[in-house]
C-alpha positions as CSV (number, residue, x, y, z in Angstrom):
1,X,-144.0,-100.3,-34.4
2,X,-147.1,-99.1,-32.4
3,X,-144.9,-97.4,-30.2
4,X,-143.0,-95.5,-32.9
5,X,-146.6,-94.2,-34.5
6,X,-148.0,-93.7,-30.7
7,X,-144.8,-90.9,-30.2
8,X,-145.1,-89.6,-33.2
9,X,-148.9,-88.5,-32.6
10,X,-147.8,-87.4,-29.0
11,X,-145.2,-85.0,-30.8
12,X,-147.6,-83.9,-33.4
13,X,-149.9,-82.8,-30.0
14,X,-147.1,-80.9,-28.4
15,X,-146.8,-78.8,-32.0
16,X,-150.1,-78.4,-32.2
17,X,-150.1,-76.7,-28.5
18,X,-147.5,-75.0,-30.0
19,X,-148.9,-73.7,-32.8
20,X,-151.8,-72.7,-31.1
21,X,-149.8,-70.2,-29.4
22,X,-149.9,-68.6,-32.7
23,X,-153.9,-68.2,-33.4
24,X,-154.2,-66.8,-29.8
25,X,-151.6,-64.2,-30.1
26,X,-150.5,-63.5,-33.4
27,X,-150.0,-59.7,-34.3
28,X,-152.5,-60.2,-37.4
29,X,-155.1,-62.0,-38.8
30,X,-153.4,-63.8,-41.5
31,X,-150.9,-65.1,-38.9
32,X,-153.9,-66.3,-36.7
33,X,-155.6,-67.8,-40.2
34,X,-152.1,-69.6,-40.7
35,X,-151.9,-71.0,-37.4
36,X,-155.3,-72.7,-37.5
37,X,-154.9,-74.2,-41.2
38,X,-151.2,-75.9,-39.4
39,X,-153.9,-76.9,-36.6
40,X,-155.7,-79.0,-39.1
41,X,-153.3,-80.1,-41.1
42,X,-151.5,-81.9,-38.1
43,X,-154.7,-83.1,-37.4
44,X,-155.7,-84.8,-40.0
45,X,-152.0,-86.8,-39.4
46,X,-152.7,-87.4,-35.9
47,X,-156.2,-88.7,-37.0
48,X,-154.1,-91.1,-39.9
49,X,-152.0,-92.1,-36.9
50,X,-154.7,-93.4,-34.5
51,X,-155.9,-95.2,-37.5
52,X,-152.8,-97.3,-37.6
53,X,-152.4,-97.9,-33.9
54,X,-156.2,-99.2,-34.0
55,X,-155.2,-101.3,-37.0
56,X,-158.2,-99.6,-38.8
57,X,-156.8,-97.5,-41.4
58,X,-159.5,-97.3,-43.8
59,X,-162.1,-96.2,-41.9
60,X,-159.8,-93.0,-40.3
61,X,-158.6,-92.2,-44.1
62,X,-162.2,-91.0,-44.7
63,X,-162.2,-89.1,-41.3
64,X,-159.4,-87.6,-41.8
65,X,-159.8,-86.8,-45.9
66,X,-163.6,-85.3,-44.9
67,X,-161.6,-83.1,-41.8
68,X,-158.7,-81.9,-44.5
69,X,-161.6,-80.7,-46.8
70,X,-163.6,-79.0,-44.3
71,X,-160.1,-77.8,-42.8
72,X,-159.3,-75.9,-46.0
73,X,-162.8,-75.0,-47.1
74,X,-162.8,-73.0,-43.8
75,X,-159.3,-71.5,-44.1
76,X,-160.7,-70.2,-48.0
77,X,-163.9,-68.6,-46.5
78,X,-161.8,-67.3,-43.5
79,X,-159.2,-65.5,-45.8
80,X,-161.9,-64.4,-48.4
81,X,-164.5,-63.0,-45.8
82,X,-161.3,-61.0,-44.3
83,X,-160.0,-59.7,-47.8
84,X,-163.5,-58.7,-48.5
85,X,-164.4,-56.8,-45.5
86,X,-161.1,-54.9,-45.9
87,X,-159.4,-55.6,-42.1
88,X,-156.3,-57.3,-43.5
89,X,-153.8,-54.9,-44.7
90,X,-150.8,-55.8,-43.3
91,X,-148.8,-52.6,-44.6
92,X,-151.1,-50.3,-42.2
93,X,-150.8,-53.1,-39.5
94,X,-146.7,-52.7,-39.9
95,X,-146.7,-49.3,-39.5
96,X,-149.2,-48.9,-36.5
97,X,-146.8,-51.1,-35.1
98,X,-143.9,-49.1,-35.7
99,X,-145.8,-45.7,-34.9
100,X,-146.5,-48.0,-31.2
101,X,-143.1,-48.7,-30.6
């Protein structure tokens, strides 16, 4: 069963490379803000995984409920902060882009 949990982590790795691909190009801010809260979301499963493979599940629970907290505490302030400060309107975004192609 170990081997089962021990793939499943390794696949929940490659999507996070995958997603990452997203925060590092993605055409606006609220894509990139996306991307990271999928980051941490798959992270807090890949942390619940390790805890079964090491047979120490309660102990990664907390780890991983403290990381989903901060996770989306930090995706809140992200999208607030940007809201506030006015940078996010994706209607002006869409038609730079247009105006650019």
């Amino acid at each position: 069963m170990s081997t089962v949990f021990l793939a499943a982590a390794i696949a929940l790795l490659l999507l996070i490379l995958l997603s990452l691909v997203r925060v590092v190009g993605g055409p606006t801010v609220l894509d990139r803000i996306v991307g990271v809260n999928v980051i941490g979301t798959k992270t807090t499963i890949v942390l619940l995984l390790i805890g079964l493979l090491y047979g120490q599940v309660g102990m990664f629970v907390d780890i991983a409920i403290a990381y989903a907290l901060l996770n989306f505490i930090a995706t809140l302030g992200a999208t607030k902060f940007f809201l506030r400060r006015k940078s996010v309107h994706l209607q002006d975004e869409l038609i730079k882009e247009k105006e650019a192609a």
